[in-house]
Rosetta silent file (secondary structure, phi, psi, omega in degrees, C-alpha in Angstrom):
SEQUENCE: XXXXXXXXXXXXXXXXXXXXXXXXXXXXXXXXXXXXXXXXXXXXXXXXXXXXXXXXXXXXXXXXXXXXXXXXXXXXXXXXXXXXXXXXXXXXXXXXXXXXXXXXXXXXXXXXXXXXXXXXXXXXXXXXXXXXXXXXXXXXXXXXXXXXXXXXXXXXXXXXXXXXXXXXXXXXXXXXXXXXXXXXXXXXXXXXXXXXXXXXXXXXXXXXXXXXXXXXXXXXXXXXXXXXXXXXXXXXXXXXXXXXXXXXXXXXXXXXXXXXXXXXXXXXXXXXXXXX
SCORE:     score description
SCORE:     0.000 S_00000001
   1 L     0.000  116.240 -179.657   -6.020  -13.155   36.535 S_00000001
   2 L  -123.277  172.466 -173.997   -5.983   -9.247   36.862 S_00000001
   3 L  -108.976   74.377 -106.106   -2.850   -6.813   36.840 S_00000001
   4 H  -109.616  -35.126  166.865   -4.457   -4.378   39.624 S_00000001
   5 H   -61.518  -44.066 -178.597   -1.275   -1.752   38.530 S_00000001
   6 H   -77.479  -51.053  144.724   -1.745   -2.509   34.918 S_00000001
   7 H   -51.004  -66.027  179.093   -5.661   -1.758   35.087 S_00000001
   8 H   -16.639  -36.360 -149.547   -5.352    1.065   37.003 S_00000001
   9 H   -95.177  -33.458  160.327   -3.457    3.145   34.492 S_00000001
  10 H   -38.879  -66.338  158.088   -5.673    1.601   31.788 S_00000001
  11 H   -42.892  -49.065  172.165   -8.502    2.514   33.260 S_00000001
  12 H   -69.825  -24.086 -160.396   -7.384    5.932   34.080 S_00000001
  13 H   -88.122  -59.841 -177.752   -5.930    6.396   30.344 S_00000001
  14 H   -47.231  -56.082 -135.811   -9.507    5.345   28.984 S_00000001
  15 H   -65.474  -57.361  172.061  -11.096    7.581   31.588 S_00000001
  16 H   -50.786  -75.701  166.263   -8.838   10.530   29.811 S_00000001
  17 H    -9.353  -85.491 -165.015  -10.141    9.584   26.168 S_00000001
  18 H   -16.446  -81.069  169.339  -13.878    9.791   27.028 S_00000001
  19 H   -15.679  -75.407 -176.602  -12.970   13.138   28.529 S_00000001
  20 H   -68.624  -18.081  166.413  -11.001   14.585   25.784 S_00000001
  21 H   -62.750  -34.075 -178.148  -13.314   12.808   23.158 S_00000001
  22 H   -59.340  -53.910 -150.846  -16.262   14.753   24.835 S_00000001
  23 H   -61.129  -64.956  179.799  -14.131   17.839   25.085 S_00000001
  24 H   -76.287  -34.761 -151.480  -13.763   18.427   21.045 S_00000001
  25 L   -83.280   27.621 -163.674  -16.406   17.013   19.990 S_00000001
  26 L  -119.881  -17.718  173.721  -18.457   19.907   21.535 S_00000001
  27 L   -81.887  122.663  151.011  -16.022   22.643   19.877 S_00000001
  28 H   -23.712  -66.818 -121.612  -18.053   24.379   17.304 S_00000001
  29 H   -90.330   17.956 -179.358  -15.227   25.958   15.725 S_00000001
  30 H   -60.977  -87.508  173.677  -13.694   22.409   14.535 S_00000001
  31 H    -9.301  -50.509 -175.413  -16.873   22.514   12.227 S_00000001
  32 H   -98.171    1.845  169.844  -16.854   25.330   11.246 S_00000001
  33 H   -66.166  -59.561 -179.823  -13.366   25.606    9.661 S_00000001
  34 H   -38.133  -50.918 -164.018  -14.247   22.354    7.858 S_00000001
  35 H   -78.283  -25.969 -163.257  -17.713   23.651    6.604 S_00000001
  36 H   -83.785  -50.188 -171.878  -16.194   27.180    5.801 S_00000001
  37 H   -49.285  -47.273  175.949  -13.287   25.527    3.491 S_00000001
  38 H   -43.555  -77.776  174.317  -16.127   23.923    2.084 S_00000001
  39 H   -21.719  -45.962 -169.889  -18.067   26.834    1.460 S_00000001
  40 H   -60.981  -70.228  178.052  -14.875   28.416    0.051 S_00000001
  41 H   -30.601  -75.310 -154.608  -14.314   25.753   -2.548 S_00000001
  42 H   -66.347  -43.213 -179.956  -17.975   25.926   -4.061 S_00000001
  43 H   -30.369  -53.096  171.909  -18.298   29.258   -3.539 S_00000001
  44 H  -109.928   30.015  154.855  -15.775   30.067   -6.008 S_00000001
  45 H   -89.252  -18.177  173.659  -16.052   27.264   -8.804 S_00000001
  46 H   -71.223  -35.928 -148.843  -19.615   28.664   -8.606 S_00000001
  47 H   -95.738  -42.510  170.479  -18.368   32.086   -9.032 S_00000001
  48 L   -83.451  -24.686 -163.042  -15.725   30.407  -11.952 S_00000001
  49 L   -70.245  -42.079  172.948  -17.285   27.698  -13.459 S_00000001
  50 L   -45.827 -108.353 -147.055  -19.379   29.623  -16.230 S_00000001
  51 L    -2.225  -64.236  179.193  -16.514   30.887  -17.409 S_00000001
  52 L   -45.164  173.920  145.348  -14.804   27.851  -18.311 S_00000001
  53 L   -64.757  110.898 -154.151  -15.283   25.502  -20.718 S_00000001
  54 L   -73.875  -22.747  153.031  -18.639   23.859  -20.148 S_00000001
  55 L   -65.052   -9.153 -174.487  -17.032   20.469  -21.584 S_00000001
  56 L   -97.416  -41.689 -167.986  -14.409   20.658  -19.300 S_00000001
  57 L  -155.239   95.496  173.382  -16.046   21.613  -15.825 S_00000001
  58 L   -97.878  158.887 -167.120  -19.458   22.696  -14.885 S_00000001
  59 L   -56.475  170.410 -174.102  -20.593   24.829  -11.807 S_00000001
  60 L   -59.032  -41.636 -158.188  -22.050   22.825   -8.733 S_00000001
  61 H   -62.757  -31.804 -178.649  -25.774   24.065   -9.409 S_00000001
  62 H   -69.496  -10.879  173.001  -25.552   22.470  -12.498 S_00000001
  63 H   -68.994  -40.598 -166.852  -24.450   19.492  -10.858 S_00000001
  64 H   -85.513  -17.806 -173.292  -27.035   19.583   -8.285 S_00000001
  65 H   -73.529  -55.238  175.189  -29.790   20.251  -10.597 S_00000001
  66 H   -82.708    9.403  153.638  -28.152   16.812  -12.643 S_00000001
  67 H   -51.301  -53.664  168.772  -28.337   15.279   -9.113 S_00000001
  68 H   -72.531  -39.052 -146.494  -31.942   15.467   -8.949 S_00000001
  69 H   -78.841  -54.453 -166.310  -32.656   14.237  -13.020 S_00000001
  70 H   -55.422   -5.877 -157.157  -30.101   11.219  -12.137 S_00000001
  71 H  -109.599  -66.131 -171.850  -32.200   10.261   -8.828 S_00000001
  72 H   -50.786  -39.491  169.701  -35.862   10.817  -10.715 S_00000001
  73 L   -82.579   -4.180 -178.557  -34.716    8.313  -13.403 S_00000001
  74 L    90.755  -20.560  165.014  -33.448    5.788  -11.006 S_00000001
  75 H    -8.958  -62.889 -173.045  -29.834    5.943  -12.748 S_00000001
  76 H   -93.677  -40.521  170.169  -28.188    6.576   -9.720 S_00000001
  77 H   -44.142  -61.248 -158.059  -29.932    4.501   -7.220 S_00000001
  78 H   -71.329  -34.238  166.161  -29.262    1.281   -9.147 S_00000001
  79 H   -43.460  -71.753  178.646  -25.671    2.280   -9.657 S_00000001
  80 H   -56.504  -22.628  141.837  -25.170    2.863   -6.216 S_00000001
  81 H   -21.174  -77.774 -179.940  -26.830   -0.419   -5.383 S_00000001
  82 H   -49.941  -42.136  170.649  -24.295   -1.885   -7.273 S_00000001
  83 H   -78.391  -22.717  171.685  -21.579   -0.545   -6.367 S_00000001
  84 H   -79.281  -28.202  173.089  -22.258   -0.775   -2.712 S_00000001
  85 H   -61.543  -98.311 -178.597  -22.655   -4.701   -3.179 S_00000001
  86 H   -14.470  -91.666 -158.824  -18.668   -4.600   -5.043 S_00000001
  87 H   -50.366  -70.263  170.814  -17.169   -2.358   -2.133 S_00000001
  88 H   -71.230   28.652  117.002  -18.539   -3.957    1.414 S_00000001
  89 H  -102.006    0.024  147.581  -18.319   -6.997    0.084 S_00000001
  90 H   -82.734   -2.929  178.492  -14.103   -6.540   -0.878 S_00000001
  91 H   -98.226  -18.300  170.163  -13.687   -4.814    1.887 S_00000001
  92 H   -48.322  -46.087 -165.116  -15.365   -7.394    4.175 S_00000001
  93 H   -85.142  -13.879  170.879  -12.973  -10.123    2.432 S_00000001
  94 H   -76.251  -68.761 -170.394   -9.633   -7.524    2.763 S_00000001
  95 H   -51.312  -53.714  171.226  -10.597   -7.000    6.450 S_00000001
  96 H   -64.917  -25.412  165.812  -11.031  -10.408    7.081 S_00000001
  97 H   -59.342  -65.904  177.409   -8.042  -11.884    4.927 S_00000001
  98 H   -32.947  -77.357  174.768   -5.900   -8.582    6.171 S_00000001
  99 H   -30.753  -52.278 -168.062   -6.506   -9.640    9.841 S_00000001
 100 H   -89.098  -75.777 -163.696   -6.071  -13.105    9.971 S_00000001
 101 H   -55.208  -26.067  165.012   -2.201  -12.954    8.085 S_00000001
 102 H   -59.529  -60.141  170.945   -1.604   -9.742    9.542 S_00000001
 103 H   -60.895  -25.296 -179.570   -1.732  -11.348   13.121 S_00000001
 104 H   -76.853  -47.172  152.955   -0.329  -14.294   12.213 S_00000001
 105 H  -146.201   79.260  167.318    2.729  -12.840   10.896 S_00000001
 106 H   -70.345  -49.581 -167.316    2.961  -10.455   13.253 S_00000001
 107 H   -93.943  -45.943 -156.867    3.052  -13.089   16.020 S_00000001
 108 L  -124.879  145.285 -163.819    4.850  -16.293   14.806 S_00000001
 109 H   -87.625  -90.566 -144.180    8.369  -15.087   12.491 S_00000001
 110 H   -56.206   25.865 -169.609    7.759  -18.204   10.325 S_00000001
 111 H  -118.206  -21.865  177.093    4.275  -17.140    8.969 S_00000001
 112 H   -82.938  -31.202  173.481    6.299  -14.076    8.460 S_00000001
 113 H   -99.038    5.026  144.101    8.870  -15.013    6.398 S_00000001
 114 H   -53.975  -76.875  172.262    6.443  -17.425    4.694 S_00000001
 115 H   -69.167  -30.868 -173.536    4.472  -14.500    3.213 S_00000001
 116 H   -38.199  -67.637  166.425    6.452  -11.746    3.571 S_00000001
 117 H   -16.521  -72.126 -177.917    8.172  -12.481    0.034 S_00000001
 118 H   -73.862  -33.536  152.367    4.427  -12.555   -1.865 S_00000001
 119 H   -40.837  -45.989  125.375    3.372   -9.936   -0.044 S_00000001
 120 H   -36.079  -24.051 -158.812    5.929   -7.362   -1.099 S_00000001
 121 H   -99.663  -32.371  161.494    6.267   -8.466   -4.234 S_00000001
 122 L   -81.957   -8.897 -166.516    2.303   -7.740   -4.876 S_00000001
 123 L   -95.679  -25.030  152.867    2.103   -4.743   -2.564 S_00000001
 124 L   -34.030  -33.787 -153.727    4.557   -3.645   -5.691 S_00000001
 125 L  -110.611  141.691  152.602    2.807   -4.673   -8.550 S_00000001
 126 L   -31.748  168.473  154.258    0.107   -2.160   -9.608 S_00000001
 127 L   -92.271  -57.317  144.091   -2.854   -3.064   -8.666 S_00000001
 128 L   -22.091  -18.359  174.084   -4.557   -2.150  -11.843 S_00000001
 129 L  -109.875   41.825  167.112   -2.282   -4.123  -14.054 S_00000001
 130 L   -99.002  -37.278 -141.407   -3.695   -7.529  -11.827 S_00000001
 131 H   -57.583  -42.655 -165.924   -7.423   -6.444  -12.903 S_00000001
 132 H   -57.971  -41.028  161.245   -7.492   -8.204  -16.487 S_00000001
 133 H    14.160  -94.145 -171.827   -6.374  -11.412  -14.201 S_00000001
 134 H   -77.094   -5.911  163.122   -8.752  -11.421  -12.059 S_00000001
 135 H   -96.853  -24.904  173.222  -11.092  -11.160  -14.801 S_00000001
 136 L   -70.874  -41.828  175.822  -10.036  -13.820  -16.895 S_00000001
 137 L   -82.746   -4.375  158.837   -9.913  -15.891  -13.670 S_00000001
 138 L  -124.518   29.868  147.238  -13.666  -15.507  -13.369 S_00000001
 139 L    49.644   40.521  161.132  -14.442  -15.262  -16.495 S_00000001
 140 L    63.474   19.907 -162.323  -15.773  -11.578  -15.983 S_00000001
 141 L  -114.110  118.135 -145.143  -18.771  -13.027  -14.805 S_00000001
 142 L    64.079 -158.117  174.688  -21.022  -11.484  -11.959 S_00000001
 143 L   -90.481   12.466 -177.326  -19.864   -9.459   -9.143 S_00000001
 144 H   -70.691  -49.614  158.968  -17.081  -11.894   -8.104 S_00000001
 145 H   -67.137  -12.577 -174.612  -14.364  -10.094  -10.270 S_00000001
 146 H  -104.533  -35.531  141.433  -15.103   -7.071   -9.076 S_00000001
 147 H   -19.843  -85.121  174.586  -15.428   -8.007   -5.825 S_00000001
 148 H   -56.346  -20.569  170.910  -11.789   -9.453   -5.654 S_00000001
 149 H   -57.089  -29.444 -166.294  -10.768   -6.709   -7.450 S_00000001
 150 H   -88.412  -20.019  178.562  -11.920   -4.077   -4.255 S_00000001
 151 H   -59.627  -62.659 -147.055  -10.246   -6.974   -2.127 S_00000001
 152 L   -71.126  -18.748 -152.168   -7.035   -6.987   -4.157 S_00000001
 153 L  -120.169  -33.827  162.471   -7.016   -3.163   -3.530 S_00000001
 154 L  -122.232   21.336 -169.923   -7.548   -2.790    0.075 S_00000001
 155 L   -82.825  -52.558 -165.829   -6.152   -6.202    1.586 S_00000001
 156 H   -50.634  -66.362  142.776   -2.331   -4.623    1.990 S_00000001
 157 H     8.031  -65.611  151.121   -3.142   -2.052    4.118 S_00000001
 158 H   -50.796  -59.448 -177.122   -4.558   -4.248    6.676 S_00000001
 159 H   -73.378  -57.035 -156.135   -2.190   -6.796    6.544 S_00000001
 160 H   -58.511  -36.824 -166.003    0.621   -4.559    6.505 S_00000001
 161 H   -81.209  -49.632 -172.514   -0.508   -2.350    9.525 S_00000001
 162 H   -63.760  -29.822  165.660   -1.683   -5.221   11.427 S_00000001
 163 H   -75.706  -47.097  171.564    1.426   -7.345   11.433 S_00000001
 164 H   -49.029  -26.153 -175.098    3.592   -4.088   12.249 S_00000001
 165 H   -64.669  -71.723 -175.331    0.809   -3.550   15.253 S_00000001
 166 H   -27.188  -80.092 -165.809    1.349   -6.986   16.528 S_00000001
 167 H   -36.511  -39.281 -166.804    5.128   -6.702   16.018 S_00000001
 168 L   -91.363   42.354 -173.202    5.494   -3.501   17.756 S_00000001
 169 L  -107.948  150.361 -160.322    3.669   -4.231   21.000 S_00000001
 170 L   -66.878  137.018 -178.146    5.760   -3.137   24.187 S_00000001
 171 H   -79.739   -5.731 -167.142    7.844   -6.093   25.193 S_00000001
 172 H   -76.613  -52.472  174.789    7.965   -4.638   28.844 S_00000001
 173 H   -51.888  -53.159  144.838    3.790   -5.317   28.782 S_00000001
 174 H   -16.971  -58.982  162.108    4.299   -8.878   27.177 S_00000001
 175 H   -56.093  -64.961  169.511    6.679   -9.700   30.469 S_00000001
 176 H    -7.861  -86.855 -162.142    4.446   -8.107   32.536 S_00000001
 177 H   -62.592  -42.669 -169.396    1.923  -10.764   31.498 S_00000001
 178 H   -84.735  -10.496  168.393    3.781  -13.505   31.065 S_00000001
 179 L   -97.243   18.106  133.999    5.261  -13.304   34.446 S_00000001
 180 L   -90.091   14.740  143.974    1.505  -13.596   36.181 S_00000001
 181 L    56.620   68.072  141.250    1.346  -16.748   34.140 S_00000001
 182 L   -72.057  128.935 -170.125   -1.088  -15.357   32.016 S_00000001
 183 L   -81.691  154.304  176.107   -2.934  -17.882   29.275 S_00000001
 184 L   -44.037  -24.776  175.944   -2.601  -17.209   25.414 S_00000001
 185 H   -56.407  -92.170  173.395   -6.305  -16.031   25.562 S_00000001
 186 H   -49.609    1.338 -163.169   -5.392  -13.287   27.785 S_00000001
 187 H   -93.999  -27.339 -163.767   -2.583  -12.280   26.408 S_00000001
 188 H   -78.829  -30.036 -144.709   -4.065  -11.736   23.008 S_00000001
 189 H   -75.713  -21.805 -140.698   -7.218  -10.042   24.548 S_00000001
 190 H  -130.011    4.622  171.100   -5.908   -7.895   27.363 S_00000001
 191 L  -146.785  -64.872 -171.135   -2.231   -6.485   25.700 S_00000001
 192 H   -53.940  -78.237  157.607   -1.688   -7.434   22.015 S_00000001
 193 H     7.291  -88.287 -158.852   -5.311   -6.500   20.517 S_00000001
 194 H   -62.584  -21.073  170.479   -5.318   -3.325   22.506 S_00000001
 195 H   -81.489  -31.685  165.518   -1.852   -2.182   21.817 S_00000001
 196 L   -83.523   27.994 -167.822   -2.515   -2.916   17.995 S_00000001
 197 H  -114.178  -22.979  160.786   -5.722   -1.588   17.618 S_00000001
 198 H   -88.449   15.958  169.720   -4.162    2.563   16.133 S_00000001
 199 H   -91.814  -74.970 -142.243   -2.257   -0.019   13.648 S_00000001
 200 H   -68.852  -61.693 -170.119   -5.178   -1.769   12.557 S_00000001
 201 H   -62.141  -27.534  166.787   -7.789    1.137   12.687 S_00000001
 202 H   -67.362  -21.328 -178.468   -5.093    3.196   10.389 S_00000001
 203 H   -70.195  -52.481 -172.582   -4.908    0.300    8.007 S_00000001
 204 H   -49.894  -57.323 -154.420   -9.113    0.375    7.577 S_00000001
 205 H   -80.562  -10.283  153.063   -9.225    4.160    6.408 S_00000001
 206 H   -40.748  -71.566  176.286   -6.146    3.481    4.733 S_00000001
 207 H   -66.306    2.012  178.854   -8.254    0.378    2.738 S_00000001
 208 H   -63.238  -63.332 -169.552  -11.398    2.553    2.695 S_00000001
 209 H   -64.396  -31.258  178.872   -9.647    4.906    0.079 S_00000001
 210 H   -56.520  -67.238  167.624   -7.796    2.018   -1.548 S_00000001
 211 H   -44.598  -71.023  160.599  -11.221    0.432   -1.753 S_00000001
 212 H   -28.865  -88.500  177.465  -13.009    3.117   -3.504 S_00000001
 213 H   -34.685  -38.088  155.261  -10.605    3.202   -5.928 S_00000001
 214 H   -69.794    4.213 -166.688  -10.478   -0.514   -6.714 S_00000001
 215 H   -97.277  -65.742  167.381  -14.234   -0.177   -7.033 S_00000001
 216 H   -30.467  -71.042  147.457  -13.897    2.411   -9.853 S_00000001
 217 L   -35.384  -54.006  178.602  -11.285    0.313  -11.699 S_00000001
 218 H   -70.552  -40.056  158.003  -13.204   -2.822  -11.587 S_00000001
 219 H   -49.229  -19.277  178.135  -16.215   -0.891  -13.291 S_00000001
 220 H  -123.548   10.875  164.031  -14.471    0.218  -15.679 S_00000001
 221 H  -100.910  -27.717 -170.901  -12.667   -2.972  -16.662 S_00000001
 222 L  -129.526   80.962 -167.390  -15.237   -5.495  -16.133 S_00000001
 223 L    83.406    3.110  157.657  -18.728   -4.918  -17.083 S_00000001
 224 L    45.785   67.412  178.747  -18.998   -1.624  -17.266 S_00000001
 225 L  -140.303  173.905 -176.570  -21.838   -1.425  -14.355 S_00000001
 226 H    43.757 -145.606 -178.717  -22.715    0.944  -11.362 S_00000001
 227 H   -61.082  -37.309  162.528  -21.073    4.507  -10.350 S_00000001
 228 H   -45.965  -59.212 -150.876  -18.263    3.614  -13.015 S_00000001
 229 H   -65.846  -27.506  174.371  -20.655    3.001  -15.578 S_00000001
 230 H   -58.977  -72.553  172.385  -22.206    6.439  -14.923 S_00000001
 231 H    -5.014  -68.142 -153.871  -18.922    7.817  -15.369 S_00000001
 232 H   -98.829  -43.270  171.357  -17.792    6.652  -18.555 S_00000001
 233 H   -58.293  -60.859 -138.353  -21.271    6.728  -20.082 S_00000001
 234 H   -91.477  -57.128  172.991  -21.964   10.723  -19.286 S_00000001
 235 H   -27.688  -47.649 -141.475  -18.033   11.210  -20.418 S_00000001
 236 H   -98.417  -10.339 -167.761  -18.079    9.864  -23.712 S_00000001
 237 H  -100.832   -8.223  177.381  -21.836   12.129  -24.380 S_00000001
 238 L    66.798   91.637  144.051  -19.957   15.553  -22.775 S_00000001
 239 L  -129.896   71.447  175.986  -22.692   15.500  -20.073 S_00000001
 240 H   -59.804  -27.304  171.340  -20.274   16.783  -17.613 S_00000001
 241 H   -75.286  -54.052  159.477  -22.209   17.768  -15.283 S_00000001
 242 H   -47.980  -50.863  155.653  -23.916   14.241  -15.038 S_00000001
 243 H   -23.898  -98.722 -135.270  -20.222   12.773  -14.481 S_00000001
 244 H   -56.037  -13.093 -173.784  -19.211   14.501  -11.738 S_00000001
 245 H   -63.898  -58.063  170.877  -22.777   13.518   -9.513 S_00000001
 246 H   -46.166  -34.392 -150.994  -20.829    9.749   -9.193 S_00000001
 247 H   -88.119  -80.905  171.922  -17.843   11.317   -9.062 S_00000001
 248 H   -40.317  -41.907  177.367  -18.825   13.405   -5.515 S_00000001
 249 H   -58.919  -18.569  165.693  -20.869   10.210   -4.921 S_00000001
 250 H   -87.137  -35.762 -163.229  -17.744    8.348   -4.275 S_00000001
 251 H   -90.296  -18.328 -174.590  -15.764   11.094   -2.679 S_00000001
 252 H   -96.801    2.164 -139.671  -19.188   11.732   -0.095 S_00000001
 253 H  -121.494  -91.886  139.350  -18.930    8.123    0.076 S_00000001
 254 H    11.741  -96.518 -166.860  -14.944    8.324    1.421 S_00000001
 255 H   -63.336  -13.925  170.575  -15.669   10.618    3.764 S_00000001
 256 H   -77.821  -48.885  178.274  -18.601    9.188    5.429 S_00000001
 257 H   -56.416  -68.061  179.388  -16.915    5.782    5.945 S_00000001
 258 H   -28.800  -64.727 -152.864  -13.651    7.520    7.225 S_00000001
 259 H   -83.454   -3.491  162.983  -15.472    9.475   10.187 S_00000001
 260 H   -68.123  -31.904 -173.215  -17.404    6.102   10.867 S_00000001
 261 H   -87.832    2.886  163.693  -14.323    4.315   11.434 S_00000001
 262 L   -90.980   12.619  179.471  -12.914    7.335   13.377 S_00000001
 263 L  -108.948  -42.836  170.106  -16.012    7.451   15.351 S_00000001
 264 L   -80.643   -7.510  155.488  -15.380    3.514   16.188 S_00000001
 265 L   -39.992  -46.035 -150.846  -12.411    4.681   16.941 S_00000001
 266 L   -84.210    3.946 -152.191  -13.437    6.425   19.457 S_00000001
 267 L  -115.410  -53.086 -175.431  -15.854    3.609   20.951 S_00000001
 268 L   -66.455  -84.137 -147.756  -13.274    0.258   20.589 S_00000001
 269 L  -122.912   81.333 -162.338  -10.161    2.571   21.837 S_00000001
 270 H   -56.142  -33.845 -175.814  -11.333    5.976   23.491 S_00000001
 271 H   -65.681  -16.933  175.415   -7.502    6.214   24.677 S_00000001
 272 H   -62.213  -13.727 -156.884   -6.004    6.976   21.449 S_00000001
 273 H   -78.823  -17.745 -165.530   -7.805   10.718   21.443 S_00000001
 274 H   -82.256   13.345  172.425   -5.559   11.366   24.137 S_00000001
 275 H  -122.482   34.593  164.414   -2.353   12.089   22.427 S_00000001
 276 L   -95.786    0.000    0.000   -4.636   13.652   19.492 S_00000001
């Protein structure tokens, strides 16, 4: 069953993406704004940080220079090991949890007003005062608490965006389809999906940052392991400069996932760039 009106415009709208996806990603001076801000920043904490108090903040070189000593003892590799285990696997179990109740109730009102209730009422609650919980309900034991902890921290997001996606898909497109006695299959694959897909992808980099942060927390509640553990360890010894190497390591961490999923952005639904 095709919509030969309904492709068309698709097709043409997609067509536009590519285009306009091509179109910036070929301007230079995008880059070089970013990289110059950059520049700016170290440039003058470079230019400031002797000054300061060396317990309080030290300059980058000294950073990068405790960058290297943390890599040569293996420090930081096994943290980040660890910590990479915790975060893709809660965010694996947020995306997948997020998804499946976020479509469901998006799409049927009594799954919505089933959940709705616990869902608010937890999207409410710190997240940080669930963590002793969740440790106590696994009795602190492996990566399992910390796991649900990076879950517990980037499931709302998902769910939230993705049931608003559903809900908000044009009802004029919905008729459309259902008056070509379209099957449930098609309906989901070839209008809901695709109309909910800048809901969904805003929810991941939403749960990206969310994630990172529940990652942090759970390290520093529960076992004291990985890029936390650096953290708290170089703090309590004033090795400030050793801190902050985790500390960037999370924040370089951030930003690499973000421009992946705005890069898959660009691959699942090329038509959002065109009203970027």
């Amino acid at each position: 069953m095709t919509f030969h009106r309904v492709g068309v415009e698709v097709d043409e709208s997609r067509a536009v993406g590519v285009r306009t996806s091509r179109w910036r990603r070929l301007r230079p001076g995008d880059w070089v704004v970013r990289l110059g801000a950059i520049a700016v920043v170290l440039g003058v904490w470079e230019l400031f940080g002797p000054t300061l108090n060396k317990l309080i903040l030290r300059p980058p070189s000294d950073i990068f220079r405790a960058f290297f000593e943390l890599i040569a003892n293996g420090e930081l590799q096994d943290a980040m090991g660890q910590s990479f285990r915790e975060l893709f696997g809660g965010l694996a179990v947020a995306l997948a949890v997020g998804l499946v109740l976020g479509v469901a109730s998006g799409r049927w009102r009594f799954v919505y007003n089933a959940i709705d209730p616990l869902v608010s009422a937890l999207y409410s609650v710190p997240s940080v005062a669930l963590v002793p919980l969740i440790a106590v309900a696994f009795r602190s034991v492996g990566d399992a608490p910390r796991i649900a902890t990076v879950a517990l921290f980037a499931v709302f997001p998902i769910l939230i965006n993705t049931q608003q996606g559903v809900r908000n898909v044009d009802r004029q497109l919905l008729e459309v389809a259902r008056s070509f006695n379209t099957s449930e299959r098609r309906l989901w694959t070839d209008v809901i999906l695709p109309s909910a897909m800048p809901y969904v992808l805003a929810g991941v980099r939403l749960a990206i940052g969310r994630g990172l942060i529940g990652m942090i927390v759970a390290e520093f509640f529960i076992g004291l392991v990985g890029l936390g553990y650096l953290i708290i360890s170089y703090e309590n010894v004033f090795r400030i400069d050793r801190m902050f190497v985790p500390v960037i390591v999370v924040a370089t961490m951030g930003i690499l996932m973000m421009g992946f999923v705005q890069w898959l952005e660009g691959r699942i639904a090329p038509w959002l760039k065109r009203e970027q």
